[in-house]
NUGUZA-892537 format. One record per residue (C-alpha): x, y, z; residue number from 1. Coordinates in nm, 2 decimals. Each point is the difference from the previous one (the first is absolute). Layout:
N
xx, yy, zz, num
X, Y, Z, NUM
...
END
This chain:
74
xx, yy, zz, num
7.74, 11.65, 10.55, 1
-0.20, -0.09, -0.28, 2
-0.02, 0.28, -0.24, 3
0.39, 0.06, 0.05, 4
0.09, -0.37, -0.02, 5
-0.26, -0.03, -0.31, 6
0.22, 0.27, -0.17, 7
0.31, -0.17, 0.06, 8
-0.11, -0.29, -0.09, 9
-0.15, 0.14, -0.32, 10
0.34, 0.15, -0.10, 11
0.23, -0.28, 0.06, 12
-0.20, -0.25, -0.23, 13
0.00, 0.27, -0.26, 14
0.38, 0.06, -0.02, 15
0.05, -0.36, 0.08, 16
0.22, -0.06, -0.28, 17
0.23, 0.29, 0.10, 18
0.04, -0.12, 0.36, 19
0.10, -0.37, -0.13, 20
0.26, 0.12, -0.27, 21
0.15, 0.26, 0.23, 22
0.01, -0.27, 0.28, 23
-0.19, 0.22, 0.25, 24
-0.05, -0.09, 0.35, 25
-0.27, 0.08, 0.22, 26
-0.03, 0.08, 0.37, 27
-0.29, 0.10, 0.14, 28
-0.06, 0.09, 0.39, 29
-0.37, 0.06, 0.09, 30
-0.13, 0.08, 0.38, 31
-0.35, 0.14, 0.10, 32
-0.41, -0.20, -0.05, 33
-0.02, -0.25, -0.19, 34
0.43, 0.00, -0.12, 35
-0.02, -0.40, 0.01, 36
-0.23, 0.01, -0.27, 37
0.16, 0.24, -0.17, 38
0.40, -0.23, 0.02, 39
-0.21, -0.28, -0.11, 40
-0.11, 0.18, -0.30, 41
0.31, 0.12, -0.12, 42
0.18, -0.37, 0.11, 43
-0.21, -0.17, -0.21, 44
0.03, 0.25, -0.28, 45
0.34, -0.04, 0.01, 46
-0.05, -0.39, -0.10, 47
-0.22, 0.08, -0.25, 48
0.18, 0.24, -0.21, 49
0.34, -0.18, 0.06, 50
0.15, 0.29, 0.16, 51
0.21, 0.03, 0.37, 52
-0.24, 0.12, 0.26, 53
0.14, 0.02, 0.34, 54
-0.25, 0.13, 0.24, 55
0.02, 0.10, 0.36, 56
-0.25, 0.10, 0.31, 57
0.05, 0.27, 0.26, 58
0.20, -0.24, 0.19, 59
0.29, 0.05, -0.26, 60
0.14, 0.36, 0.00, 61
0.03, 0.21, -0.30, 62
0.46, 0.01, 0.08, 63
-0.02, -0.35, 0.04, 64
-0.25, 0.00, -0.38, 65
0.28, 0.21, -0.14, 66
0.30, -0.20, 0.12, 67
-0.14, -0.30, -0.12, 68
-0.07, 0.17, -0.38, 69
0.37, 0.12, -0.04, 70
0.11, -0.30, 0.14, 71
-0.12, -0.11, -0.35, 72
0.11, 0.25, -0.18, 73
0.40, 0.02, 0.15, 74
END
C-alpha cells in the first residue's frame, strides 16, 4: 500500500491545478493490509488539496464504484 499510494499521492499534488480547473473527481476503492490507512490517506488528501475524493473499502464493489461515478457524470 504504501509505495503505490505514495505515488498517487505524489502525482495528484503535482497536477493539482489541472484536477481543480478541469473539475476532476476522484474515487478511489482500496481492499487488502493495511487499505484503512491507505482511504484515510487519500480522504484527508482530498481536503487538503481541495479536490473531490470519494473513497471506498472492500465492502463497496467496484459496479456499485462505477455506478456511482457516472451517476456524476450523466
Amino acid at each position: 500500500m504504501a509505495a503505490t499510494f505514495a505515488g498517487i499521492i505524489q502525482a495528484l499534488k503535482e497536477f493539482k491545478d489541472k484536477l481543480i480547473e478541469n473539475d476532476v473527481r476522484i474515487f478511489v476503492r482500496r481492499g487488502g493490509p493495511n487499505y484503512k490507512e491507505g482511504l484515510s490517506r487519500m480522504r484527508e488528501l482530498g481536503k487538503t488539496l481541495g479536490i473531490p475524493i470519494e473513497v471506498y473499502g472492500p465492502e463497496t464493489h467496484m459496479t456499485r464504484i462505477v455506478s456511482l461515478a457516472l451517476s456524476e457524470v450523466i
